[in-house]
PDB file of the backbone (N, CA, C, O) and the ligand in Angstrom, with CONECT records:
HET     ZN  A 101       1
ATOM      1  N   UNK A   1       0.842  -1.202   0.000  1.00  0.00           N
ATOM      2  CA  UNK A   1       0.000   0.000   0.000  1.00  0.00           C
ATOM      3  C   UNK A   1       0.878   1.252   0.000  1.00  0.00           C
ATOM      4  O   UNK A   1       1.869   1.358   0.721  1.00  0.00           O
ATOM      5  N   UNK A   2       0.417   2.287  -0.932  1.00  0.00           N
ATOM      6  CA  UNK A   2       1.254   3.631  -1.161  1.00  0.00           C
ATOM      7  C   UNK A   2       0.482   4.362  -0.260  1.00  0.00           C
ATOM      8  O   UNK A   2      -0.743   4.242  -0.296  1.00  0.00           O
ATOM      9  N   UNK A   3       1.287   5.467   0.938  1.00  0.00           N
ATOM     10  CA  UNK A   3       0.630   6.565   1.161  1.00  0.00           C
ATOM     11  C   UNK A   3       1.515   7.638   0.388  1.00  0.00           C
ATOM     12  O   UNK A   3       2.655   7.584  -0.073  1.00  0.00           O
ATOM     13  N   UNK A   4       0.768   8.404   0.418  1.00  0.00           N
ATOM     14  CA  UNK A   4       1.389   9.920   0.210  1.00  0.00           C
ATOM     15  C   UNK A   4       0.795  11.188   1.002  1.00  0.00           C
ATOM     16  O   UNK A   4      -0.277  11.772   0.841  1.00  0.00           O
ATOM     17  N   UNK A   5       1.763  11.403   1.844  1.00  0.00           N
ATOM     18  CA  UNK A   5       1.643  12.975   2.390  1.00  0.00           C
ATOM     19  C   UNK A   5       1.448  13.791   2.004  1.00  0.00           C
ATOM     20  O   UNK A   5       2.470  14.157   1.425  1.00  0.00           O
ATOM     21  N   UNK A   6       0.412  14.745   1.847  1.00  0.00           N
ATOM     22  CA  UNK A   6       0.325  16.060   1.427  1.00  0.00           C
ATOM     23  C   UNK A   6       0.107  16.966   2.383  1.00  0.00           C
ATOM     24  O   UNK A   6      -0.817  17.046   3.193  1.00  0.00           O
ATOM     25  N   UNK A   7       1.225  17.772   2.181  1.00  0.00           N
ATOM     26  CA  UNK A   7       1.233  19.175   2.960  1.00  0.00           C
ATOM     27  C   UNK A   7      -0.301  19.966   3.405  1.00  0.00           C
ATOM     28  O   UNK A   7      -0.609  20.515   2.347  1.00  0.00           O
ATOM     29  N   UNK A   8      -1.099  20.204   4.142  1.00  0.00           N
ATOM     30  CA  UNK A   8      -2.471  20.826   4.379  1.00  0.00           C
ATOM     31  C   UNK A   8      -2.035  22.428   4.805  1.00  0.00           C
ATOM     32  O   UNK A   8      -2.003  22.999   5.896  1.00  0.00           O
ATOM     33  N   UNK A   9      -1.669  22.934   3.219  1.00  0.00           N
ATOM     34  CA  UNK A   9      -1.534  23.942   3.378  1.00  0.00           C
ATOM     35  C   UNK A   9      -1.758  24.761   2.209  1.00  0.00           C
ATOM     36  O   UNK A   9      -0.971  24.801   1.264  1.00  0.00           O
ATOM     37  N   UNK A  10      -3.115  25.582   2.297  1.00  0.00           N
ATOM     38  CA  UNK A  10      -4.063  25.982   1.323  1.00  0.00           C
ATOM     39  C   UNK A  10      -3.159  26.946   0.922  1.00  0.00           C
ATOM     40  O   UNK A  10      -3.079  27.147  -0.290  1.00  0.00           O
ATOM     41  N   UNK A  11      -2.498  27.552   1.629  1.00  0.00           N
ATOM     42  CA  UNK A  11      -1.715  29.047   1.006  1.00  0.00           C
ATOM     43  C   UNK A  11      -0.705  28.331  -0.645  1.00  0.00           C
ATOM     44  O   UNK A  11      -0.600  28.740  -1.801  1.00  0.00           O
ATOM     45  N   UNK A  12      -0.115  27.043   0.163  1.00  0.00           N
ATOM     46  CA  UNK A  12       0.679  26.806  -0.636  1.00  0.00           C
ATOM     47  C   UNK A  12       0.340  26.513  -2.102  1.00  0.00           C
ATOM     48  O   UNK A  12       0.874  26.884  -3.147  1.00  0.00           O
ATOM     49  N   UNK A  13      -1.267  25.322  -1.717  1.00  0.00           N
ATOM     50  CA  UNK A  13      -1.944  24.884  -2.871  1.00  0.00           C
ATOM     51  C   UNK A  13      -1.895  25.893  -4.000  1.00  0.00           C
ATOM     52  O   UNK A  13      -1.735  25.492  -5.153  1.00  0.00           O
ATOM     53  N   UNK A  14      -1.992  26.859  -3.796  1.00  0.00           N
ATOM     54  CA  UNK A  14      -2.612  28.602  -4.447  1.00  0.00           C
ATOM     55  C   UNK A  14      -1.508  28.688  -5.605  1.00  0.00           C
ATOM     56  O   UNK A  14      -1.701  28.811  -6.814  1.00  0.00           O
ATOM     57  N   UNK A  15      -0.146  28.576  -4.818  1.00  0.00           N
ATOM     58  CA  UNK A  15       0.999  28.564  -5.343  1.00  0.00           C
ATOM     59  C   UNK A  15       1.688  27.555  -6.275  1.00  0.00           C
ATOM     60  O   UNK A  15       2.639  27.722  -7.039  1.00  0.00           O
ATOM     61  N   UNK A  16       0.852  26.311  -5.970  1.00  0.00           N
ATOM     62  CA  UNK A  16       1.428  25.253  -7.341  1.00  0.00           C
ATOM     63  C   UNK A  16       0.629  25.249  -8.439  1.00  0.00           C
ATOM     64  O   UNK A  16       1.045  24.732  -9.476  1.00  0.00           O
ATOM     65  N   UNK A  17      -0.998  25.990  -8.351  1.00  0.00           N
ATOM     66  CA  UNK A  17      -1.503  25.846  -9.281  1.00  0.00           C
ATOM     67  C   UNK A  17      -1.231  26.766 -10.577  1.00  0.00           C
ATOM     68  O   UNK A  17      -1.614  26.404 -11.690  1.00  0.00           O
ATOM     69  N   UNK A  18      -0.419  28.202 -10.327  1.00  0.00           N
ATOM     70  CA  UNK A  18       0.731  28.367 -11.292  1.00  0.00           C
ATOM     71  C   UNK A  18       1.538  27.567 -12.212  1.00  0.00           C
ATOM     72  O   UNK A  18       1.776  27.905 -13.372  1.00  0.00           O
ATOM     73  N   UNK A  19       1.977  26.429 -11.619  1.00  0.00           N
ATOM     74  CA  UNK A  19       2.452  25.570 -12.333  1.00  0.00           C
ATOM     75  C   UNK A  19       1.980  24.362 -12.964  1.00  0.00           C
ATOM     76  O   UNK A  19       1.358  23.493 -12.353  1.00  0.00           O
ATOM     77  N   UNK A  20       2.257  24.311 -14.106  1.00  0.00           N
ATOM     78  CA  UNK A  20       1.552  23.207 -14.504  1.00  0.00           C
ATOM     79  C   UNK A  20       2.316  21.976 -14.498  1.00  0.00           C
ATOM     80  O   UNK A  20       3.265  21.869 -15.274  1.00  0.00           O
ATOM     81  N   UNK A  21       2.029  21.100 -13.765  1.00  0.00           N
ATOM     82  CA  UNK A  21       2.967  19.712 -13.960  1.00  0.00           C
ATOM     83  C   UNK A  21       2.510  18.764 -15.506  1.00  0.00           C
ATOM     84  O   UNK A  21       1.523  18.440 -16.167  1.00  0.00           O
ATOM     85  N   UNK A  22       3.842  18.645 -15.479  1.00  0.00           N
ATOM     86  CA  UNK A  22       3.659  17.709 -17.105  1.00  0.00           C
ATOM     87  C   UNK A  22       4.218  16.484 -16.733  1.00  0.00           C
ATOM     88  O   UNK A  22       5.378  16.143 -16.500  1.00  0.00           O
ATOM     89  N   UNK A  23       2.603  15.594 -16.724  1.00  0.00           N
ATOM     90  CA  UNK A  23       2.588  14.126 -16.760  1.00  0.00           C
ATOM     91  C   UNK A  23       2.770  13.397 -17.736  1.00  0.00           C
ATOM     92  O   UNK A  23       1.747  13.653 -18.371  1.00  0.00           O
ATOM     93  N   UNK A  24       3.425  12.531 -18.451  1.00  0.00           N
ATOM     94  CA  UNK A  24       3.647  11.976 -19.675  1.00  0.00           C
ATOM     95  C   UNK A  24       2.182  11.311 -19.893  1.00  0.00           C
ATOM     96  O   UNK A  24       1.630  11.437 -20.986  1.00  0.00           O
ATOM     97  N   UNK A  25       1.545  10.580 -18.802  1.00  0.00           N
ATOM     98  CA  UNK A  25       0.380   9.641 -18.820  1.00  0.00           C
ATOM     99  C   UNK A  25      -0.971  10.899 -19.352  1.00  0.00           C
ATOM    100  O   UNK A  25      -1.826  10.451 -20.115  1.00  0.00           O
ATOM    101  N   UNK A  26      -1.069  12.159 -18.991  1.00  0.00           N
ATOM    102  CA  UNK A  26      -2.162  12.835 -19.045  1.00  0.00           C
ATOM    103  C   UNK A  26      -1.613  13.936 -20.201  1.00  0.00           C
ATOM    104  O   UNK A  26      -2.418  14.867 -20.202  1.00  0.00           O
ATOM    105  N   UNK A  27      -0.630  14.154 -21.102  1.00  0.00           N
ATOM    106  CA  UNK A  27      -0.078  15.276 -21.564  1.00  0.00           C
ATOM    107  C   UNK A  27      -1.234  15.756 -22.030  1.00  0.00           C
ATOM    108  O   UNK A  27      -1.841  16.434 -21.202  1.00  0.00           O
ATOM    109  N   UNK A  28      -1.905  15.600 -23.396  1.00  0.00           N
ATOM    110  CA  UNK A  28      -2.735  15.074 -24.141  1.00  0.00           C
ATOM    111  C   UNK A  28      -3.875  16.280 -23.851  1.00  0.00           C
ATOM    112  O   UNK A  28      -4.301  17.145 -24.617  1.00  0.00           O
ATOM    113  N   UNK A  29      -4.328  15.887 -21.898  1.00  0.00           N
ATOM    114  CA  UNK A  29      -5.437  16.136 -20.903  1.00  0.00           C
ATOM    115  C   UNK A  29      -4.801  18.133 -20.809  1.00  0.00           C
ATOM    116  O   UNK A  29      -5.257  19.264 -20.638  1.00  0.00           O
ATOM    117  N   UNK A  30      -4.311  17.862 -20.904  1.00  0.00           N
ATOM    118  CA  UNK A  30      -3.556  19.494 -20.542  1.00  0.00           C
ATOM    119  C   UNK A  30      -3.459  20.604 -21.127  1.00  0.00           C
ATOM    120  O   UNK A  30      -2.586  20.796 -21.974  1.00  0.00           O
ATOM    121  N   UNK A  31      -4.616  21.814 -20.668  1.00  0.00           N
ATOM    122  CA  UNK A  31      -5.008  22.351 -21.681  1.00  0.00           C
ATOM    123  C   UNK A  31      -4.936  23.367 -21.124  1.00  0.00           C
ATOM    124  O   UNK A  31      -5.870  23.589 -20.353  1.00  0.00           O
ATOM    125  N   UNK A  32      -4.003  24.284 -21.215  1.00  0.00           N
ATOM    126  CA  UNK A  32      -3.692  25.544 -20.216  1.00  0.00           C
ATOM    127  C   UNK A  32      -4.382  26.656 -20.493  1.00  0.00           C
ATOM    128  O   UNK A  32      -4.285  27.020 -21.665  1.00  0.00           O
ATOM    129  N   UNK A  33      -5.255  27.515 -19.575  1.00  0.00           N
ATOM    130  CA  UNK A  33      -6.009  28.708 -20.346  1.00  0.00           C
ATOM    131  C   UNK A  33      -5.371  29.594 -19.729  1.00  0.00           C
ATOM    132  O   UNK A  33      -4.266  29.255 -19.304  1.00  0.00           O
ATOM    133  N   UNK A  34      -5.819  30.950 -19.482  1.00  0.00           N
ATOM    134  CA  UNK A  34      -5.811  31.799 -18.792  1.00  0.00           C
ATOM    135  C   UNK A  34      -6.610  32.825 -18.388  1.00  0.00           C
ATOM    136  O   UNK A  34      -7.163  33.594 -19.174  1.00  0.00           O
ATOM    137  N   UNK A  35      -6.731  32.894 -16.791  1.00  0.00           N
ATOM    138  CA  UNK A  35      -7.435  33.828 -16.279  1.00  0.00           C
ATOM    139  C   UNK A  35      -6.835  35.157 -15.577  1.00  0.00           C
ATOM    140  O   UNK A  35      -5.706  35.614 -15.400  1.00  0.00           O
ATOM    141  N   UNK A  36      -7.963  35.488 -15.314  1.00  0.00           N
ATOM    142  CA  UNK A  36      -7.973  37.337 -14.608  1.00  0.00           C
ATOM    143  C   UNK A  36      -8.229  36.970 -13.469  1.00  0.00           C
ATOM    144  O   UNK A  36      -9.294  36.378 -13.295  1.00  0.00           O
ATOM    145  N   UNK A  37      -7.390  37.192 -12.408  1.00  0.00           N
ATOM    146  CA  UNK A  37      -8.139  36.613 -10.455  1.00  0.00           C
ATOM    147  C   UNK A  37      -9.119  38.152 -10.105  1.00  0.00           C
ATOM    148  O   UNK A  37      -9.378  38.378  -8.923  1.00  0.00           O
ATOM    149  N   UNK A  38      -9.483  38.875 -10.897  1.00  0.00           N
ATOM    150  CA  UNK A  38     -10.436  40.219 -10.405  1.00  0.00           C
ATOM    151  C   UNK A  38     -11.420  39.194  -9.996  1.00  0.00           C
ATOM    152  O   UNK A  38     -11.395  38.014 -10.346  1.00  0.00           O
ATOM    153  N   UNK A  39     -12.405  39.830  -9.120  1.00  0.00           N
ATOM    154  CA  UNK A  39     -13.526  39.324  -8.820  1.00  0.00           C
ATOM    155  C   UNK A  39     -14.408  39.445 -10.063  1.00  0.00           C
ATOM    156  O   UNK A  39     -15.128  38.495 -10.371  1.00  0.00           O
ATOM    157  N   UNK A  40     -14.393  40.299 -10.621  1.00  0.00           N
ATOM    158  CA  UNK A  40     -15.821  40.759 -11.724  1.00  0.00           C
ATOM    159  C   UNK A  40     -15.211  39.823 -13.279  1.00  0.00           C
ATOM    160  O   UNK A  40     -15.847  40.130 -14.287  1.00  0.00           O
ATOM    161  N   UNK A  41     -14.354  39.023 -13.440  1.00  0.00           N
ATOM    162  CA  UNK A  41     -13.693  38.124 -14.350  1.00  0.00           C
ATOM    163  C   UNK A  41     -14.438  36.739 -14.331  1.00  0.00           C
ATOM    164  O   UNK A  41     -14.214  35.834 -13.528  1.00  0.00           O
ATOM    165  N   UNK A  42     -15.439  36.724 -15.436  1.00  0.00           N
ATOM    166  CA  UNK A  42     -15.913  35.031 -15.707  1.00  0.00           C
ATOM    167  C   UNK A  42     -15.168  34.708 -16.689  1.00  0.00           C
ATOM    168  O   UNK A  42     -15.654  33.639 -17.057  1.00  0.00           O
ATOM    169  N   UNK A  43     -14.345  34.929 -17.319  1.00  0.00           N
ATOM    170  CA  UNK A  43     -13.850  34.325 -18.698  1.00  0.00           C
ATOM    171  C   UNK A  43     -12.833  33.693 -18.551  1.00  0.00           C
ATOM    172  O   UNK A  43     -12.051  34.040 -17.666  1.00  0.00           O
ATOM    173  N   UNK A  44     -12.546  32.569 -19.384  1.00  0.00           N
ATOM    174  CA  UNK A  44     -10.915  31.842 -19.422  1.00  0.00           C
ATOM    175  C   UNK A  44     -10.410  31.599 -20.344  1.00  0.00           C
ATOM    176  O   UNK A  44     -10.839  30.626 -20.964  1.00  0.00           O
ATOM    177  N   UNK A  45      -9.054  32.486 -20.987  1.00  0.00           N
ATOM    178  CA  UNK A  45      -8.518  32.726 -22.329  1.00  0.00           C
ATOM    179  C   UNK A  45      -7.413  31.607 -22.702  1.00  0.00           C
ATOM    180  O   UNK A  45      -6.645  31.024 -21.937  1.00  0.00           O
ATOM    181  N   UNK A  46      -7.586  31.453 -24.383  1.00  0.00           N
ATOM    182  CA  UNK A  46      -6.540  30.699 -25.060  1.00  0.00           C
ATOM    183  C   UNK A  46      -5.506  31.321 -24.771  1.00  0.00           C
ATOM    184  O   UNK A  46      -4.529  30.609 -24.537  1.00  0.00           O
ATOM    185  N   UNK A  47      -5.347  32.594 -24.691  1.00  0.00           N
ATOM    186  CA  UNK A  47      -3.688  32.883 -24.867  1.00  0.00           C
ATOM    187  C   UNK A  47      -3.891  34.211 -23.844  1.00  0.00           C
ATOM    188  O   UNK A  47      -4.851  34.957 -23.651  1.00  0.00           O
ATOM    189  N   UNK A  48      -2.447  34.146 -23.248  1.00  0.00           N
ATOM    190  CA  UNK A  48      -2.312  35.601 -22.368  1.00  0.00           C
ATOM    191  C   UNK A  48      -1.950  36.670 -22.960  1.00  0.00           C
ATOM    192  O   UNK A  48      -1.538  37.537 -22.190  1.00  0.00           O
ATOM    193  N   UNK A  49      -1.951  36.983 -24.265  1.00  0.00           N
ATOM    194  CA  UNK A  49      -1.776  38.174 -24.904  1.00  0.00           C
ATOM    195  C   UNK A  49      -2.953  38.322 -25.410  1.00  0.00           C
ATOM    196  O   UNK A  49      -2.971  39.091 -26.371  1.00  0.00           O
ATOM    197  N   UNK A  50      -4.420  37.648 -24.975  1.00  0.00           N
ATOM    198  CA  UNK A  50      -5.655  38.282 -25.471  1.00  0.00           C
ATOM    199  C   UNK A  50      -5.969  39.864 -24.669  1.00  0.00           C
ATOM    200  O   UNK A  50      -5.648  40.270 -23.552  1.00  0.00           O
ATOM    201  N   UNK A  51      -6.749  40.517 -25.814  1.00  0.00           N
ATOM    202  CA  UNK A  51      -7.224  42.272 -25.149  1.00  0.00           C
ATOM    203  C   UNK A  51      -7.820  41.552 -23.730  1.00  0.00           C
ATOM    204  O   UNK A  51      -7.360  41.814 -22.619  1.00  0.00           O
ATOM    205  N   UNK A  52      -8.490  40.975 -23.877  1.00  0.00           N
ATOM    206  CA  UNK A  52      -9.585  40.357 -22.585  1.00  0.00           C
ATOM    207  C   UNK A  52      -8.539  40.233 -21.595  1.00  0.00           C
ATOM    208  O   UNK A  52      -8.833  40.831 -20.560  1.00  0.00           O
ATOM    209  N   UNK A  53      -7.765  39.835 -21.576  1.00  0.00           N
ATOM    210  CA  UNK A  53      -6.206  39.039 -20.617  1.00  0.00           C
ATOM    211  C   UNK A  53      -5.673  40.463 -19.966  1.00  0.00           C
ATOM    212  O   UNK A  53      -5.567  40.690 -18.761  1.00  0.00           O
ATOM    213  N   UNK A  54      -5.318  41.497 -21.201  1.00  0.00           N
ATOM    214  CA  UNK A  54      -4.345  42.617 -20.776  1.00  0.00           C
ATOM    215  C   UNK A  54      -5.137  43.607 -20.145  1.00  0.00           C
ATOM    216  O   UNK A  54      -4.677  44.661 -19.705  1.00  0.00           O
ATOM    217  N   UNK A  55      -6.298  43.277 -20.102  1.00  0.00           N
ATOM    218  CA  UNK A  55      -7.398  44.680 -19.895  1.00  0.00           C
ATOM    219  C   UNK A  55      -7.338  44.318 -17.854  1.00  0.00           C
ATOM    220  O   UNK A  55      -7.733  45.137 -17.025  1.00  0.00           O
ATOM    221  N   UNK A  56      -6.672  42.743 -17.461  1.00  0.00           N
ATOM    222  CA  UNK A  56      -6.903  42.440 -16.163  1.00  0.00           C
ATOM    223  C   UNK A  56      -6.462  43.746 -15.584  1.00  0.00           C
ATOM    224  O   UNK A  56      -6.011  44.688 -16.235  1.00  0.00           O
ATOM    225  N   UNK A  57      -6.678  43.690 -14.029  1.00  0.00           N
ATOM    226  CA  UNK A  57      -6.339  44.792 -13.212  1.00  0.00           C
ATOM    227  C   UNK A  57      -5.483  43.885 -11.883  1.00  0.00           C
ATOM    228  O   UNK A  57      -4.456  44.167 -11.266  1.00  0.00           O
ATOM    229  N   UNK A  58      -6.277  42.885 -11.802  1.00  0.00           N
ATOM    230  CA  UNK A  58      -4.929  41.888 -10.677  1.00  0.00           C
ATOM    231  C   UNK A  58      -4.041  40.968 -11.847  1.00  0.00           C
ATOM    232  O   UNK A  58      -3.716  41.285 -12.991  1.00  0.00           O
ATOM    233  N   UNK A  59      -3.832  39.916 -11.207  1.00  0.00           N
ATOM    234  CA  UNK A  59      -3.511  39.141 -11.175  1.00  0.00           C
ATOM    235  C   UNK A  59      -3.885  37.976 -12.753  1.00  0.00           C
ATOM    236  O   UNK A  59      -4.988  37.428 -12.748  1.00  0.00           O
ATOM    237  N   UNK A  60      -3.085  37.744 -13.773  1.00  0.00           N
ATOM    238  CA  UNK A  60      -3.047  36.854 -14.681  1.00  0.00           C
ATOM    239  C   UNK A  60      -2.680  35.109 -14.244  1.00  0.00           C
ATOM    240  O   UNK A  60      -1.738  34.720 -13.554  1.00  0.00           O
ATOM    241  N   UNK A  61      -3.217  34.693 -14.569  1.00  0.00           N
ATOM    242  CA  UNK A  61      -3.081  33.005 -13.970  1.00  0.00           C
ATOM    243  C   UNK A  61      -3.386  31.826 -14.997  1.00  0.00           C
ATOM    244  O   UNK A  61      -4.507  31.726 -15.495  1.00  0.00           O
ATOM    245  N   UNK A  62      -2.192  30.791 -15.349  1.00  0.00           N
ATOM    246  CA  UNK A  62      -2.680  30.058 -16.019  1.00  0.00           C
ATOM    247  C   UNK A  62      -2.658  28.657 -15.095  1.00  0.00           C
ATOM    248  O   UNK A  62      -1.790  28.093 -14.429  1.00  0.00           O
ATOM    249  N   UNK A  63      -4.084  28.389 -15.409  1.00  0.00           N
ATOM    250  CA  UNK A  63      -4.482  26.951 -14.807  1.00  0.00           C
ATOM    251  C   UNK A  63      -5.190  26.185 -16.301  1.00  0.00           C
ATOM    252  O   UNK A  63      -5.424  26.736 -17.376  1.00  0.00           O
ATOM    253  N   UNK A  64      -5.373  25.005 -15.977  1.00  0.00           N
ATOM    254  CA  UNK A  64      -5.690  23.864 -16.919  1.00  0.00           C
ATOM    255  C   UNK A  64      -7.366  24.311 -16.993  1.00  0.00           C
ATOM    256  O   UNK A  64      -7.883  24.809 -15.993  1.00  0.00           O
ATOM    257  N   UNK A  65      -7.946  24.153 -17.903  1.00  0.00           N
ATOM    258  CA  UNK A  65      -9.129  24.280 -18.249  1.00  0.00           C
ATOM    259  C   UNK A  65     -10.683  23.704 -17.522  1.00  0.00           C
ATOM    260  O   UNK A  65     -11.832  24.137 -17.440  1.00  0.00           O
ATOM    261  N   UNK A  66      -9.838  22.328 -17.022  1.00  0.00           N
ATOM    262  CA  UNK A  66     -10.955  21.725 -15.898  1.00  0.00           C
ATOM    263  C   UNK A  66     -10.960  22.833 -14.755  1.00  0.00           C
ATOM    264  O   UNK A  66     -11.935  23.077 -14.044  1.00  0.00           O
ATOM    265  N   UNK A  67      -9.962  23.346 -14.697  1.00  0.00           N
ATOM    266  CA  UNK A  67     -10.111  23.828 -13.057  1.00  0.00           C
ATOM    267  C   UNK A  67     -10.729  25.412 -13.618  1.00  0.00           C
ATOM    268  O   UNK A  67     -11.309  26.093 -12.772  1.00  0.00           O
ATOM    269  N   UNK A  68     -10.646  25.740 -14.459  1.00  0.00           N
ATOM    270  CA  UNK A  68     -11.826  27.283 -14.772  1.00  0.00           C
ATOM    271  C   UNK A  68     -13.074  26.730 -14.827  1.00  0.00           C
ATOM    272  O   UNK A  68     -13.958  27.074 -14.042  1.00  0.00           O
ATOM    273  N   UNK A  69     -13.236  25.892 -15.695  1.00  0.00           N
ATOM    274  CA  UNK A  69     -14.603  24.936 -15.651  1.00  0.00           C
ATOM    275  C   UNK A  69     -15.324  24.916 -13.991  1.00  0.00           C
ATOM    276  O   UNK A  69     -16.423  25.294 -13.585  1.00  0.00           O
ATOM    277  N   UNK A  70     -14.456  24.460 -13.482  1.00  0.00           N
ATOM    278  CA  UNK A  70     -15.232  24.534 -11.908  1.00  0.00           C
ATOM    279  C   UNK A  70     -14.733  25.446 -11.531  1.00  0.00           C
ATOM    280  O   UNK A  70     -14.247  25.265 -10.414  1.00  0.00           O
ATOM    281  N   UNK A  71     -14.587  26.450 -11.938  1.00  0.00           N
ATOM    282  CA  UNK A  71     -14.679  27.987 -11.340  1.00  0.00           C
ATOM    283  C   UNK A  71     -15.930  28.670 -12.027  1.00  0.00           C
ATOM    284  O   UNK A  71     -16.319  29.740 -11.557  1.00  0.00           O
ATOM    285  N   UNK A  72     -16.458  28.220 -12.906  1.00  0.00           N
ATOM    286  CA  UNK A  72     -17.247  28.657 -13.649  1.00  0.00           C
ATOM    287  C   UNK A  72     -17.407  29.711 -14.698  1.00  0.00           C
ATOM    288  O   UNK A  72     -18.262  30.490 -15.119  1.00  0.00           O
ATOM    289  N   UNK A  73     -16.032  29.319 -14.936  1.00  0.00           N
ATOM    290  CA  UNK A  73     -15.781  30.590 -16.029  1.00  0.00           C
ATOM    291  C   UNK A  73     -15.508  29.927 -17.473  1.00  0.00           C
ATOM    292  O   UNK A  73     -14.812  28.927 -17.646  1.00  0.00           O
ATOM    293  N   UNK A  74     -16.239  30.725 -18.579  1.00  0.00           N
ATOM    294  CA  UNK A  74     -16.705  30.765 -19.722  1.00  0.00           C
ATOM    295  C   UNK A  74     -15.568  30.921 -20.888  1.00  0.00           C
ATOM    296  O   UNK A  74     -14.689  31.780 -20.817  1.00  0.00           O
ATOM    297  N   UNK A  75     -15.677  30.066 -21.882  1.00  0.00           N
ATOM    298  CA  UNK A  75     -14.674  30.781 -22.913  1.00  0.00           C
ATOM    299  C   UNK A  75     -14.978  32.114 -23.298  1.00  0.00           C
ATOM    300  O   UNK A  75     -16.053  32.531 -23.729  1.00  0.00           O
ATOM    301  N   UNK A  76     -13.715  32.866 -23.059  1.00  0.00           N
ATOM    302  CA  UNK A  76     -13.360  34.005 -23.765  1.00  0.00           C
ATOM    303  C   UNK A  76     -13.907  34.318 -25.377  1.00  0.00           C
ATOM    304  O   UNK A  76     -13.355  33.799 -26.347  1.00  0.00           O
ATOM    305  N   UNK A  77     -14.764  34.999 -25.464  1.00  0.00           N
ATOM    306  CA  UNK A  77     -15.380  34.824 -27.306  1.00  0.00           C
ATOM    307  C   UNK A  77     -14.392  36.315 -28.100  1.00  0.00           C
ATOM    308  O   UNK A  77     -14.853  36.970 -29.035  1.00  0.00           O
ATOM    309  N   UNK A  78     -13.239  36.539 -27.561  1.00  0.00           N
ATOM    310  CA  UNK A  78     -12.503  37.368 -28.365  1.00  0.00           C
ATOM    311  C   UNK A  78     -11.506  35.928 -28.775  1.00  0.00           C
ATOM    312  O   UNK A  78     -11.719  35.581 -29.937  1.00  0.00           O
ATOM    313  N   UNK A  79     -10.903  35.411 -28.346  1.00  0.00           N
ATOM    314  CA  UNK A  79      -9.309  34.586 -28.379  1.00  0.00           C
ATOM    315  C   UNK A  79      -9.856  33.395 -28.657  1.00  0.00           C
ATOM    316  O   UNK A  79      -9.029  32.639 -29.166  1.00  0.00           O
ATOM    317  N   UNK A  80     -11.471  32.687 -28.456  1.00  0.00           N
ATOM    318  CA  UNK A  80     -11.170  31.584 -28.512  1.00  0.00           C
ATOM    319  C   UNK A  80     -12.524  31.745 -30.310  1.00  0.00           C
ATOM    320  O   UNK A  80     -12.949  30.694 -30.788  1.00  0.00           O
ATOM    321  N   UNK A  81     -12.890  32.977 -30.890  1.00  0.00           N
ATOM    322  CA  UNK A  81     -13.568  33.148 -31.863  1.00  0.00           C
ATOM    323  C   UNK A  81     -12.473  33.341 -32.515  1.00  0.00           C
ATOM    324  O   UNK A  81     -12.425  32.702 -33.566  1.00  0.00           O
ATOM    325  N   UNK A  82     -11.530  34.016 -32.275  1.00  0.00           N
ATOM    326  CA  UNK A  82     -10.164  33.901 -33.531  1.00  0.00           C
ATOM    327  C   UNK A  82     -10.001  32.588 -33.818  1.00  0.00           C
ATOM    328  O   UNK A  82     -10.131  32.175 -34.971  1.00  0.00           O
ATOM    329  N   UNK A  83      -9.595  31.523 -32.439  1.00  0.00           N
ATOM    330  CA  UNK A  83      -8.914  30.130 -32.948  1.00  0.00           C
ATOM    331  C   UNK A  83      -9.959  29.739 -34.234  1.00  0.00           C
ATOM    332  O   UNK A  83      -9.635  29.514 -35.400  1.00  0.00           O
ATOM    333  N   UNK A  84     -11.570  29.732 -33.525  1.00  0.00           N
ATOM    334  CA  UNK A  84     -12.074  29.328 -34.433  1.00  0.00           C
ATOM    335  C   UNK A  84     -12.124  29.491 -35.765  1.00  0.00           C
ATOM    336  O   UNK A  84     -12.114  28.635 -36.649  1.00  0.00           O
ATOM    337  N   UNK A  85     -12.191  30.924 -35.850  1.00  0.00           N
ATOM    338  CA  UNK A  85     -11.924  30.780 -37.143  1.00  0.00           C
ATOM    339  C   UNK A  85     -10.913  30.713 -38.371  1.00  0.00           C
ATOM    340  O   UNK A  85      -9.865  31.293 -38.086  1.00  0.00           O
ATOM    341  N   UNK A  86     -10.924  30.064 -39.916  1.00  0.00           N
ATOM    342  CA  UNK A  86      -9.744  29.698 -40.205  1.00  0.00           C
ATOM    343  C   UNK A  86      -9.312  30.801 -41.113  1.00  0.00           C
ATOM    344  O   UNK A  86      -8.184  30.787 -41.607  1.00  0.00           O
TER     345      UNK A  86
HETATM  346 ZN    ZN A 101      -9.671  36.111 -24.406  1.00  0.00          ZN2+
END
């Protein structure tokens, strides 16, 4: 049986989710967006040089796409209407 310890320390959590770990098993799964930490920010952008991105007033953050998903934030329709179209 494996345990693993994890540190119970929310400050820190805050701080790895900056980083994105690259799993060989999940690469694939890994889909980095980016957000605005303002309070008044629902959106989560393809790229951090979107207007939507630079217009933030805090804090820029890239987390994986599941985790905006359960933040409840929406694709960006400036950055992710470019990808779309060809
Ligand atoms: Zn955007």
């Amino acid at each position: 049986m494996l345990l693993i310890s994890v540190a119970s320390c929310t400050e820190q959590e805050e701080e790895q989710t900056k980083m994105v770990k690259v799993d060989l098993n999940s690469i694939t799964e890994i889909d980095t967006v980016w957000i605005c930490t303002g309070s008044a920010a629902k959106r989560f952008h393809s790229s951090d040089s979107c207007p939507g991105v630079n217009s933030c007033t805090k804090e820029v953050k890239g987390i994986t796409r599941g985790e905006a998903e359960k933040k409840r934030r929406s694709a960006c329709n400036i950055c992710y209407r470019l990808e779309e179209e060809e």
